[in-house]
C-alpha positions in Angstrom: 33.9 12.6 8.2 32.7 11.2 11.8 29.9 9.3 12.2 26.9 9.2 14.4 25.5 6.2 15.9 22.0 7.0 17.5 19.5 4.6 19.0 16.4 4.3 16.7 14.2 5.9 20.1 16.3 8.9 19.6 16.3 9.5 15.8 12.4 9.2 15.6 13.0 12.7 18.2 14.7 14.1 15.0 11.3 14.6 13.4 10.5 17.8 15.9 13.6 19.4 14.8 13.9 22.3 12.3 16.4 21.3 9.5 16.5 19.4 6.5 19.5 17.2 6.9 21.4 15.3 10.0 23.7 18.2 10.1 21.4 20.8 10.0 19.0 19.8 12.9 22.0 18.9 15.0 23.6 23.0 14.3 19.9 23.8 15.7 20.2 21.9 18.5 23.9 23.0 19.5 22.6 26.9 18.8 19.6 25.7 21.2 21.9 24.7 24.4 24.5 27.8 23.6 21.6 30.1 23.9 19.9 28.5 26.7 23.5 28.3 28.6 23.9 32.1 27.2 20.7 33.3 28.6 20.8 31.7 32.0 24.2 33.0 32.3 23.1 36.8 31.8 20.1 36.2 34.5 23.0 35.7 37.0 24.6 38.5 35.8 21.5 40.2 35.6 21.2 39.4 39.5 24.4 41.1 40.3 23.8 44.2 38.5 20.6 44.7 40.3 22.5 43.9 43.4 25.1 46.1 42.7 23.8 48.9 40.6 26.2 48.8 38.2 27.5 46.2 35.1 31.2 44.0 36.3 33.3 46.1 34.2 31.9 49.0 36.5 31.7 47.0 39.7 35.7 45.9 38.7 37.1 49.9 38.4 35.1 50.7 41.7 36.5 47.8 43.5 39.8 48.5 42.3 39.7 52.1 43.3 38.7 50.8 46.7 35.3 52.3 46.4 32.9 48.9 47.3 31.9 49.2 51.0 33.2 46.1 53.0 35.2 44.3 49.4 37.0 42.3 51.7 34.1 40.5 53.3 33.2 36.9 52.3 29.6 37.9 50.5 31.2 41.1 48.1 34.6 38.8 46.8 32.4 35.6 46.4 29.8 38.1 44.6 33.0 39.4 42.7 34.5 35.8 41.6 30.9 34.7 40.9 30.6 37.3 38.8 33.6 37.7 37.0 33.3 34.0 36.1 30.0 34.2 34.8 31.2 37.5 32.5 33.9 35.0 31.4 31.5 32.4 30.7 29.3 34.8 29.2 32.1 35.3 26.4 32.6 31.8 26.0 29.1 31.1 24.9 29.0 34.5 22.4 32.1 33.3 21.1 30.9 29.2 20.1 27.9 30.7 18.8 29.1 33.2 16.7 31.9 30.3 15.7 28.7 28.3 15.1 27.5 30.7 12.5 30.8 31.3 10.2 
């Protein structure tokens, strides 16, 4: 067993948070940043399925099938990196808070 050393400031914050232990209120406040880091990751991806008109897995075949207009210019494979890291970071944060809940 670890254990955790907070300053007596930050404990008295402990008060606001749901849980009825230590351990508990800390879970809630991991599953707090994974979703906050989940959701602002799917308003980017969000952004480049308007953009596109279509989801990554979608954008991907087209692009692979040499179907996106100009793929080879700086904007569309930046937008493709961009958005191919943010679909992998995407499944990061499903995967440490569905971890989270087991």
């Amino acid at each position: 067993m670890s254990v955790l050393s907070l300053s007596k400031e930050i404990l008295e914050f402990f008060d606001y948070v749901e849980g009825d232990t230590t351990e508990k209120k800390i879970i809630k406040l991991i599953k707090s940043d994974l979703a906050r880091r989940l959701k602002e990751c799917e308003e980017e991806i969000y952004k480049f399925e308007l953009k596109y008109g279509s989801t990554f897995s979608e954008f991907a075949t087209a692009w692979e099938e040499g179907k996106i207009e100009n793929k080879y210019s700086h904007t569309v494979e930046r937008d493709y990196m961009v958005w191919e890291g943010l679909e992998a970071e995407k499944k990061k944060w499903l995967e440490l808070l569905k971890k989270l809940e087991s």
